[in-house]
C-alpha positions in Angstrom: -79.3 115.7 146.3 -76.2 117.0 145.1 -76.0 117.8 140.9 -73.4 115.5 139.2 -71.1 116.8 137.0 -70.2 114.8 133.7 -66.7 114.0 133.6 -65.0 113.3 130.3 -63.9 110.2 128.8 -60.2 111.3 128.8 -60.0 112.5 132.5 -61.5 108.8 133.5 -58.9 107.4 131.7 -56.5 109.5 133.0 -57.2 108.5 136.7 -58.0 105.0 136.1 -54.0 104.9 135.3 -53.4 107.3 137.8 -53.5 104.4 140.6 -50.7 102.5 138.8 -48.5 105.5 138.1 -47.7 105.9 142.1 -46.8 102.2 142.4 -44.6 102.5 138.9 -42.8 105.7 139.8 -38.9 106.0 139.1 -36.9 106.1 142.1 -35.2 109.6 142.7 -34.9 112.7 144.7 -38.2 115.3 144.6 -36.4 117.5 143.3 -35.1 115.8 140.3 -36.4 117.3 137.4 -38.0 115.2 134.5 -38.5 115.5 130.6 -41.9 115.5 129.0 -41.4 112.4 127.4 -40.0 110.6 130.4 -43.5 112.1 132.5 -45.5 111.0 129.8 -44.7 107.1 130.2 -44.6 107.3 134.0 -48.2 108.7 133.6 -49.5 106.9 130.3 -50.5 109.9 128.9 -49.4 111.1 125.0 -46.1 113.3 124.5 -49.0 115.9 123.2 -51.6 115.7 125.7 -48.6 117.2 128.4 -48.2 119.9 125.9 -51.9 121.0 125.8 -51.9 120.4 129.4 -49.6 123.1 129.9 -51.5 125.6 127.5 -54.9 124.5 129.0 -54.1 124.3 132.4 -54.3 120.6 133.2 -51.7 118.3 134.2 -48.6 118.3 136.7 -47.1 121.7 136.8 -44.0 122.3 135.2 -40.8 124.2 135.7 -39.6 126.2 131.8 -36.2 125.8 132.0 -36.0 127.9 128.5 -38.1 128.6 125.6 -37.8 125.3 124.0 -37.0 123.1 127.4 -39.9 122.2 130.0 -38.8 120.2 133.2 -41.3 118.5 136.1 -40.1 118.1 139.3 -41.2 115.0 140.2 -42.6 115.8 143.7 -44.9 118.1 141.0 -46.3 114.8 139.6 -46.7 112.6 142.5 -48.8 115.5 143.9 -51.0 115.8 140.7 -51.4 111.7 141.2 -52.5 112.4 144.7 -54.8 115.0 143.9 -56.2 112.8 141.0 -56.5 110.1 143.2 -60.3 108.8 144.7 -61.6 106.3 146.6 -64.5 105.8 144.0 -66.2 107.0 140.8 -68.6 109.0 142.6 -66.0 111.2 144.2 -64.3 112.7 140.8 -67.7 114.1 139.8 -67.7 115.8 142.3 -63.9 116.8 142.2 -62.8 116.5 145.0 -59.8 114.1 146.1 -59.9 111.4 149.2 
């Protein structure tokens, strides 16, 4: 049999929101570009964890419009809720999505 591999409190948390993010997301073009803030209540997710996302390499992926200004496109986070998205709680230990 296959080794499991742990997955952390936050990430399951993360995904367990993940299901109801789809079904809340604002209406727009996938192009339209989003703050941090406005991504961070679509998702559930703090203000803060966005910004470590981006320096640890988790999250959506974002556009820098300038030093101080960070944009998601929000085609970007529908595809990070797809890819976060499983069918049960034996498939994200494994890491791979549907």
């Amino acid at each position: 049999m296959g080794q499991r591999h742990p997955v952390s409190a936050q990430r399951r948390k993360l995904l367990k929101r993940a299901e109801s993010a789809v079904e809340r997301a604002p209406q727009g073009h996938p192009d339209d570009l989003l703050t941090t803030k406005q991504v961070a209540a679509w998702l559930g997710v703090s203000y803060q964890w966005l910004e470590a996302g981006r320096t640890k390499g988790y999250g959506p992926r974002f556009f820098r419009h300038s030093y101080k200004h960070v944009r998601y496109r929000r085609a970007d986070v529908l595809a990070y809720i797809s890819a976060n998205t499983f069918n049960s709680t034996a498939e994200y230990g494994r890491g791979s999505a549907r």
